[in-house]
Backbone bond lengths (Angstrom), bond angles and torsions (degrees), N, CA, C in turn:
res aa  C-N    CA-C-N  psi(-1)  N-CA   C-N-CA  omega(-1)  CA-C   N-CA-C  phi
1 X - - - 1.454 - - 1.524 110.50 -
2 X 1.446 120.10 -47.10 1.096 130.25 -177.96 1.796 115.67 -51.59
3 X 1.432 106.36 -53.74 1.453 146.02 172.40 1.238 90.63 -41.32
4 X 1.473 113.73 -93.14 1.634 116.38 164.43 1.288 117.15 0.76
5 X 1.343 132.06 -93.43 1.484 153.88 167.10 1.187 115.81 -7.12
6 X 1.559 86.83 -56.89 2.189 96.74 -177.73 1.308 114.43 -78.38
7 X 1.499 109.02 -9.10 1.993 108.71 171.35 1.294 99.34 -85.88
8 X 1.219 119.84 -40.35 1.709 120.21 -154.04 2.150 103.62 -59.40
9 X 1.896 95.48 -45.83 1.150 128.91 175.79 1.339 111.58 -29.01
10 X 2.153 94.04 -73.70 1.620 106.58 -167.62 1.566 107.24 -63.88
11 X 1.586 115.09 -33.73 1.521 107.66 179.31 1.675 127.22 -71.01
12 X 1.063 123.69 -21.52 1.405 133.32 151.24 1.342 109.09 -60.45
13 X 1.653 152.83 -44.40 0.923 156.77 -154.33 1.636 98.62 -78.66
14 X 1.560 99.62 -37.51 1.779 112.30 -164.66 1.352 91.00 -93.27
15 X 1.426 152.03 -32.68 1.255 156.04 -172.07 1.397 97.76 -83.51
16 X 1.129 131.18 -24.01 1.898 132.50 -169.67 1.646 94.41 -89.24
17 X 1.689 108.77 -44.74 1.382 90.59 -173.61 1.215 117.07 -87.48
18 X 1.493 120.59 -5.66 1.677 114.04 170.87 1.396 101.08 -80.25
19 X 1.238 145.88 -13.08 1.483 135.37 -175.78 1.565 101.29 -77.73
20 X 1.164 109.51 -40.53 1.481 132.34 -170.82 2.035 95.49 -30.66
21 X 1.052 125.16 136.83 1.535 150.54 -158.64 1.692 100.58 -92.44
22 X 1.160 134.27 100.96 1.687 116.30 178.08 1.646 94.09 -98.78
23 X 1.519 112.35 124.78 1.415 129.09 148.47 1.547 120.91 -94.96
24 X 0.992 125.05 123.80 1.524 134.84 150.13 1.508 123.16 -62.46
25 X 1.203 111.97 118.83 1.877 102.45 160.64 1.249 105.85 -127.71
26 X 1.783 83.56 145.40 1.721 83.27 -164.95 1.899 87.18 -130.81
27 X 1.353 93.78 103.89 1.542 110.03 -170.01 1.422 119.68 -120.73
28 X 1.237 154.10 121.38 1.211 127.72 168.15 1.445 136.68 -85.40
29 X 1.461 112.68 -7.89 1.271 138.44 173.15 1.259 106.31 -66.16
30 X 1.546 133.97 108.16 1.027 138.17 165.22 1.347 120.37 -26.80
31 X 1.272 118.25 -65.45 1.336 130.74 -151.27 1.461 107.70 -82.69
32 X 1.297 94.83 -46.72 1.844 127.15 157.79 1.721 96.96 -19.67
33 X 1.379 90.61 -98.12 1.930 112.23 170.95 1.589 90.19 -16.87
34 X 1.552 129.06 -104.91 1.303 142.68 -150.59 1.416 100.85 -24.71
35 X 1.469 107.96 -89.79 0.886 112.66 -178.32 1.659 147.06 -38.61
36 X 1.812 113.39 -5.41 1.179 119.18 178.06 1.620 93.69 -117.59
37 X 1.400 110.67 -8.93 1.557 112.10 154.31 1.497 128.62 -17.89
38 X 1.917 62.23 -88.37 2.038 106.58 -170.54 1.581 100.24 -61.18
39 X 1.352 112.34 -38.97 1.742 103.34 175.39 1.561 115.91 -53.57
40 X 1.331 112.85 -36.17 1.608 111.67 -158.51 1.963 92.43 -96.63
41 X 0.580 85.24 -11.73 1.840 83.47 -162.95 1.795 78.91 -100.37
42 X 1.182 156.74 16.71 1.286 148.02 128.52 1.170 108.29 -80.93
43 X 1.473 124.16 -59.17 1.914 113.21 -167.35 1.747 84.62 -63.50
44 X 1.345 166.55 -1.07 0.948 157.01 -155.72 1.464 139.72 46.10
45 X 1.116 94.17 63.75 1.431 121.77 -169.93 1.662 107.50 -114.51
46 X 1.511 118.70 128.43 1.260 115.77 -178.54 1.262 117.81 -87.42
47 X 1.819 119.96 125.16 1.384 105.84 -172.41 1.429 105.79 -130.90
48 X 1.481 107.72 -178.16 1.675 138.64 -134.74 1.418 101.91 -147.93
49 X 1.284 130.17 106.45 1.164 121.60 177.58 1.955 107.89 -110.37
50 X 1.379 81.34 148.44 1.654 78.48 175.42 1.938 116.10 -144.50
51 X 1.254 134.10 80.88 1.195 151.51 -174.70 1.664 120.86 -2.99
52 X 1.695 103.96 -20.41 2.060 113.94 -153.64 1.608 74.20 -177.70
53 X 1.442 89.43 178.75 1.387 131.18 -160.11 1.844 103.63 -80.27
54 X 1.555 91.87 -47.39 1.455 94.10 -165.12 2.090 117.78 -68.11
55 X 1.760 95.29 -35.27 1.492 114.11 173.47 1.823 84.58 -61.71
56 X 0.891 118.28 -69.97 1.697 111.87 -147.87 1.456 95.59 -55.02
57 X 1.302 125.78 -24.49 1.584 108.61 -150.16 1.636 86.44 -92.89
58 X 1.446 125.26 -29.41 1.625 110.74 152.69 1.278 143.72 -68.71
59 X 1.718 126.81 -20.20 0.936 102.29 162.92 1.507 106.79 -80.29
60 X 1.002 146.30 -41.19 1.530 147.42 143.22 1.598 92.89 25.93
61 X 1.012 97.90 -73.95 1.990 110.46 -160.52 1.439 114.87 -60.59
62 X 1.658 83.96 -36.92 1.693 94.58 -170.40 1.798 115.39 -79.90
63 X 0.823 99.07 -57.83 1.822 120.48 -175.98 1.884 101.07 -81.69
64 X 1.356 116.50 -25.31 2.024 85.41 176.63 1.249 113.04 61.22
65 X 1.119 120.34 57.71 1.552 116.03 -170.72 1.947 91.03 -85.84
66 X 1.533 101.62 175.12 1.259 127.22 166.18 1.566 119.79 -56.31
67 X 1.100 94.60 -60.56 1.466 126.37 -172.81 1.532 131.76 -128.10
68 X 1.303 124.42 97.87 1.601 109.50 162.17 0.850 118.96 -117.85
69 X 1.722 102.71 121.03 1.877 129.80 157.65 1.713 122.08 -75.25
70 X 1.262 115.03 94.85 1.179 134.04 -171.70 1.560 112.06 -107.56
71 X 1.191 112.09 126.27 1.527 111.86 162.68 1.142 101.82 -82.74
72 X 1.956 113.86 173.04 0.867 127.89 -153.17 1.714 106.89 -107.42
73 X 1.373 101.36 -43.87 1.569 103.16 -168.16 2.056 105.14 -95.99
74 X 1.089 109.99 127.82 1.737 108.17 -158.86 1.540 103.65 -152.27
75 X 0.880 122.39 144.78 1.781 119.83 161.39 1.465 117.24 -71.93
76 X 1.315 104.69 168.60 1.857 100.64 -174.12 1.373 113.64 79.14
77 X 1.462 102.09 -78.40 1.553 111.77 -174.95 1.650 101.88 -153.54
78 X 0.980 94.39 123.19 1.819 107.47 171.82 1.699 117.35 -77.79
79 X 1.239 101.80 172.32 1.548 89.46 -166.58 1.212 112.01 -71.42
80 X 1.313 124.66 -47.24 1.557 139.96 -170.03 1.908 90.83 -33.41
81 X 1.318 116.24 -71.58 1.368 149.41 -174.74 1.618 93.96 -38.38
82 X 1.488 128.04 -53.55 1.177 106.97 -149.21 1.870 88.80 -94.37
83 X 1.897 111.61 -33.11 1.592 98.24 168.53 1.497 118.88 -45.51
84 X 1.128 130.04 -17.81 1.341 124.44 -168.06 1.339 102.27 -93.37
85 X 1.144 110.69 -20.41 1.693 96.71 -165.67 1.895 104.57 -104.32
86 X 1.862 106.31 -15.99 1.423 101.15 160.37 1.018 135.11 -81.32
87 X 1.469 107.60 7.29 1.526 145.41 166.41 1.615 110.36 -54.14
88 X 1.201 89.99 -42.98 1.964 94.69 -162.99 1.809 98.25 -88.83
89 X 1.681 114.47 -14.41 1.554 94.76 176.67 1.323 129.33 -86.45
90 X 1.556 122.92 147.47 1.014 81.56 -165.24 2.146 120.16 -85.33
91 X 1.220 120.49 -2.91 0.751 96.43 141.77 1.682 150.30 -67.43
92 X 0.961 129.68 -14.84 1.612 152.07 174.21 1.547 103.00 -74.39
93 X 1.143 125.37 -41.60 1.532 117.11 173.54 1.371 98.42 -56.79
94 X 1.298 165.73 -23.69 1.305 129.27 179.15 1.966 108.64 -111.35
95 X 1.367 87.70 1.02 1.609 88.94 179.42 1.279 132.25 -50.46
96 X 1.219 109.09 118.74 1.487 110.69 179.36 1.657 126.03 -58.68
97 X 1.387 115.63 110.01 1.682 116.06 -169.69 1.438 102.03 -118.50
98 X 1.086 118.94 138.61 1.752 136.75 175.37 1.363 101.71 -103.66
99 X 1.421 125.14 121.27 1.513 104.62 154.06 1.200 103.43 -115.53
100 X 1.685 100.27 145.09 1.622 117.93 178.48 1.479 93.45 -126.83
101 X 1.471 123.83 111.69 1.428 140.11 -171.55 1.442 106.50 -134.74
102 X 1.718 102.97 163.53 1.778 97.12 165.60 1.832 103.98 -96.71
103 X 1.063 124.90 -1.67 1.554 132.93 -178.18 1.452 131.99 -86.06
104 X 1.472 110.85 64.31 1.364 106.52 -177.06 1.589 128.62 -41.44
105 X 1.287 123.91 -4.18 1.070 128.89 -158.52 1.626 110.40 -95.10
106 X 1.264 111.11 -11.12 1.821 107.54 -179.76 1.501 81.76 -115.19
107 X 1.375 144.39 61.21 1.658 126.49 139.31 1.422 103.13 -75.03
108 X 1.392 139.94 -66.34 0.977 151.15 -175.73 1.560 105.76 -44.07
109 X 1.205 136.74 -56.46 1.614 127.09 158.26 1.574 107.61 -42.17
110 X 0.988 108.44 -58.47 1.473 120.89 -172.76 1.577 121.74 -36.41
111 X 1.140 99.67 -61.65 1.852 132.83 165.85 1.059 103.52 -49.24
112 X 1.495 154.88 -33.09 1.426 156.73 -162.41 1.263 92.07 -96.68
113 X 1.314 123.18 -52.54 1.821 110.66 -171.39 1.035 104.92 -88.42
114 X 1.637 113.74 10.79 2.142 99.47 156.76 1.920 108.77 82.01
115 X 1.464 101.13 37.02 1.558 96.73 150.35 1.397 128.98 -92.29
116 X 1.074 118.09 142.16 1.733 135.92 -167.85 1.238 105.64 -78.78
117 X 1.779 118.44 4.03 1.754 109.70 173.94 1.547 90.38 167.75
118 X 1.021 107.64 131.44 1.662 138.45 159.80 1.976 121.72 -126.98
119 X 1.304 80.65 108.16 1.616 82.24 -157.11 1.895 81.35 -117.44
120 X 1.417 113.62 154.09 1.758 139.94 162.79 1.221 103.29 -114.72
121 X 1.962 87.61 103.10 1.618 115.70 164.87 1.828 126.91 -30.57
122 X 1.289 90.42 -37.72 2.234 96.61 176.54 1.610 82.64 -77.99
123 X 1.570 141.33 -13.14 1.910 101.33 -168.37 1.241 93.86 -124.07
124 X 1.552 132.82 41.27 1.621 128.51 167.77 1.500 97.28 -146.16
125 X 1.436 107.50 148.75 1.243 114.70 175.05 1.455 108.78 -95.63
126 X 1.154 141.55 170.44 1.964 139.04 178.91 1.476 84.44 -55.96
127 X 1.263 129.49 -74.49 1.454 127.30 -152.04 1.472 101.70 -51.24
128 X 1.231 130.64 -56.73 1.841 118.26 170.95 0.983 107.04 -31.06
129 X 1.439 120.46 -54.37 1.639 131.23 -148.04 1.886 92.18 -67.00
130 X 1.042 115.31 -52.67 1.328 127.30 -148.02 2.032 93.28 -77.27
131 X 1.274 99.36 -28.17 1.284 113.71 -178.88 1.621 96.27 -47.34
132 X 1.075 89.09 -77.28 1.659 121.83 -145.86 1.377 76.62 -70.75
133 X 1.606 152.02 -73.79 1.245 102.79 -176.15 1.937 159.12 -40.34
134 X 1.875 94.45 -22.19 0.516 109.03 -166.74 1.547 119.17 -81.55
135 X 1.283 124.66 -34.58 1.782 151.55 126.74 1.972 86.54 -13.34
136 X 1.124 104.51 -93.97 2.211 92.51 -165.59 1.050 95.86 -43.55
137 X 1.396 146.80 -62.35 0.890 105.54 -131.07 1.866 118.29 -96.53
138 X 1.964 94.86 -1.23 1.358 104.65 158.86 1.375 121.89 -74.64
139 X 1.396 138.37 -0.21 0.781 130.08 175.61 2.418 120.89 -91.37
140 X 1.327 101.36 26.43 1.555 129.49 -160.72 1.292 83.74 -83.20
């Protein structure tokens, strides 16, 4: 019975962490990064950080995340740059990308390569942010 218990246990434990949500952020702002980290890795969400455009647009390829929240303006490769080019995989063509930027001016680029949210960091608070992720990614 006991025996029992401790399988039933470990398989929920292994079933909790495959349900578990992987987001990517691909931020270059230090603090930026941390802080939308520590937010997602509390609601419990498994995350992926990636520094620029070019790191994110590889682990991108590699890991299949749920979700990537990418800013827009980055060294290496900016986001616009790296959506376009996860564009051509074929997993990455249906990947779900958020951009949270200070640049209203690439939504309209943005929208053509088929992101599920382009939001400006000065007009959402974390809790929107956290909202509205949380809406995509219930909709799986």
């Amino acid at each position: 019975m006991i025996q029992s218990l401790t399988q039933k246990s470990k398989n929920l434990r292994f079933a909790s962490m495959e349900d578990k949500k992987k987001i990517l952020i691909v931020e270059d702002d230090p603090a930026q990064r941390t802080v939308l980290s520590d937010r997602m890795k509390k609601e419990g969400y498994d995350i992926i950080v990636a520094e620029d455009g070019q790191v994110g647009l590889e682990k991108a390829l590699s890991e299949h995340p749920n979700l990537i929240l990418s800013d827009v303006i980055m060294p290496k490769r900016d986001g616009m740059s790296m959506l376009h080019e996860l564009r051509q995989d074929s997993w990455g063509k249906n990947a779900k990308v958020f951009m949270l930027t200070n640049l209203m001016e690439k939504e309209k680029e943005a929208t053509t390569e088929g992101v599920v949210e382009y939001l400006v960091k000065a007009d959402v608070t974390m809790k929107e942010c956290m909202d509205r992720i949380r809406q995509i990614l219930e909709k799986e």
